[in-house]
C-alpha positions in Angstrom: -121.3 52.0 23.0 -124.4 51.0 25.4 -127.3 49.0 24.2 -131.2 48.7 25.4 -130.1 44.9 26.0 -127.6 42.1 25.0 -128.0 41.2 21.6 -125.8 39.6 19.1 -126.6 38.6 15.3 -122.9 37.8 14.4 -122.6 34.5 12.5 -120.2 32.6 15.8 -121.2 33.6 18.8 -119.3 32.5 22.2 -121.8 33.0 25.4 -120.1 32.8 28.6 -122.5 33.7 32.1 -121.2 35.7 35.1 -122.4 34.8 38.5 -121.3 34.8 42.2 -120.4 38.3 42.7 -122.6 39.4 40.4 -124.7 38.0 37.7 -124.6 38.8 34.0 -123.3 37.9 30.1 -120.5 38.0 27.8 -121.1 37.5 24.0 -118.0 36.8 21.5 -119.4 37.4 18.3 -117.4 37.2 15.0 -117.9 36.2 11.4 -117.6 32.5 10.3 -114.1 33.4 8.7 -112.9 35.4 11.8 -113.6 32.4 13.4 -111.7 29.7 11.3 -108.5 32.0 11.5 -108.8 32.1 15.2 -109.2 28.3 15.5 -106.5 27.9 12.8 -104.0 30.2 14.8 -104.9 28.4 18.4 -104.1 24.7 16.0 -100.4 26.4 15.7 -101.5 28.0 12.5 -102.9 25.4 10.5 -105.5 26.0 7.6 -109.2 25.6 9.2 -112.0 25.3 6.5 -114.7 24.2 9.2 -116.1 24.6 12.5 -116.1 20.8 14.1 -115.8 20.0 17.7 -112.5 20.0 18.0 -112.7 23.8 16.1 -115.9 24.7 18.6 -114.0 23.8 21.6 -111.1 26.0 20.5 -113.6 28.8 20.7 -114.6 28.0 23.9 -111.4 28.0 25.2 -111.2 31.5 23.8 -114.0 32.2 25.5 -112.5 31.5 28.8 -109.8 32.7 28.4 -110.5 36.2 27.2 -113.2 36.7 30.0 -111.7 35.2 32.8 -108.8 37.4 32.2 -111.6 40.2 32.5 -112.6 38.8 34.8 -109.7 39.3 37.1 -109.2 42.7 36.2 -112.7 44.1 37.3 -113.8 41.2 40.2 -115.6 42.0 43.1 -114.4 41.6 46.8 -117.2 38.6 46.7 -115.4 37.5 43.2 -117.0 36.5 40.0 -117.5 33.2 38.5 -118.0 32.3 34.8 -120.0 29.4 33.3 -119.0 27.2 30.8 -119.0 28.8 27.3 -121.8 27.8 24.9 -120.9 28.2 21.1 -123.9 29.1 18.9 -123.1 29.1 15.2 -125.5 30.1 12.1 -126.1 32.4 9.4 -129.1 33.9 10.5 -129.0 34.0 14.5 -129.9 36.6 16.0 -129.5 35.8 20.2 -131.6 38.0 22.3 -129.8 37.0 26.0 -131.0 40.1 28.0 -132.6 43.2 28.9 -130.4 44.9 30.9 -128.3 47.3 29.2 -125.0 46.0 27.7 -121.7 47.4 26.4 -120.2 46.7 23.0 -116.7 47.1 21.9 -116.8 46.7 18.3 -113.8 45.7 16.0 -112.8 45.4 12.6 -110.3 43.0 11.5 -109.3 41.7 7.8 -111.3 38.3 8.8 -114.7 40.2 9.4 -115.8 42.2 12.4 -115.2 41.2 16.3 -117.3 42.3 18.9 -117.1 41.9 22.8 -120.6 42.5 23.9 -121.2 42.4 27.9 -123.6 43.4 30.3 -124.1 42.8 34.1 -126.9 43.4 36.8 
């Protein structure tokens, strides 16, 4: 689905920039409880009950790792590079990142929904 601009008001949000080959933004947004069965399952399936450093920086990871292997699958002859991932979390966030139109693939899972939201210049 295509959006006026790249939003998110999910309650974990992972923000990872595009630049080099082109320049633009990839939000990871999921529910708080999406998120603690993610982190759980990337601690070798341990019970999470919150989001701490060590549980933020498992996100991150997840951030690079599900966009650089997009990444690699769509780059340009000039490549793409990504930016560290920034992890915003909060009950009532709502990012605004940009205005160029974006793309959202929207999921539903047991845990809450998951959405991939993306959009480049």
């Amino acid at each position: 689905m295509e959006q006026p601009g790249l939003t998110s008001a999910h309650q974990v949000n992972v923000l990872v920039g595009l630049s080099q080959g082109g320049r633009g933004n990839v939000v990871l947004g999921m529910s708080r409880k999406g998120a603690l069965k993610i982190v759980g399952g990337m601690m070798g399936g341990m019970a999470v009950t919150e989001l701490d450093d060590l549980g933020k920086s498992a996100l991150a990871e997840l951030g690079n790792m599900l966009v650089g292997s997009g990444v690699r699958a769509v780059s340009t002859p000039e490549g793409l590079d990504i930016s560290p991932p920034t992890v915003v979390l909060g009950d009532r966030v709502f990012l605004f990142i940009s205005r160029v139109p974006s793309r959202v693939l929207n999921f539903r899972t047991e845990d809450g929904p998951f959405a991939v939201r993306f959009s480049l210049e």
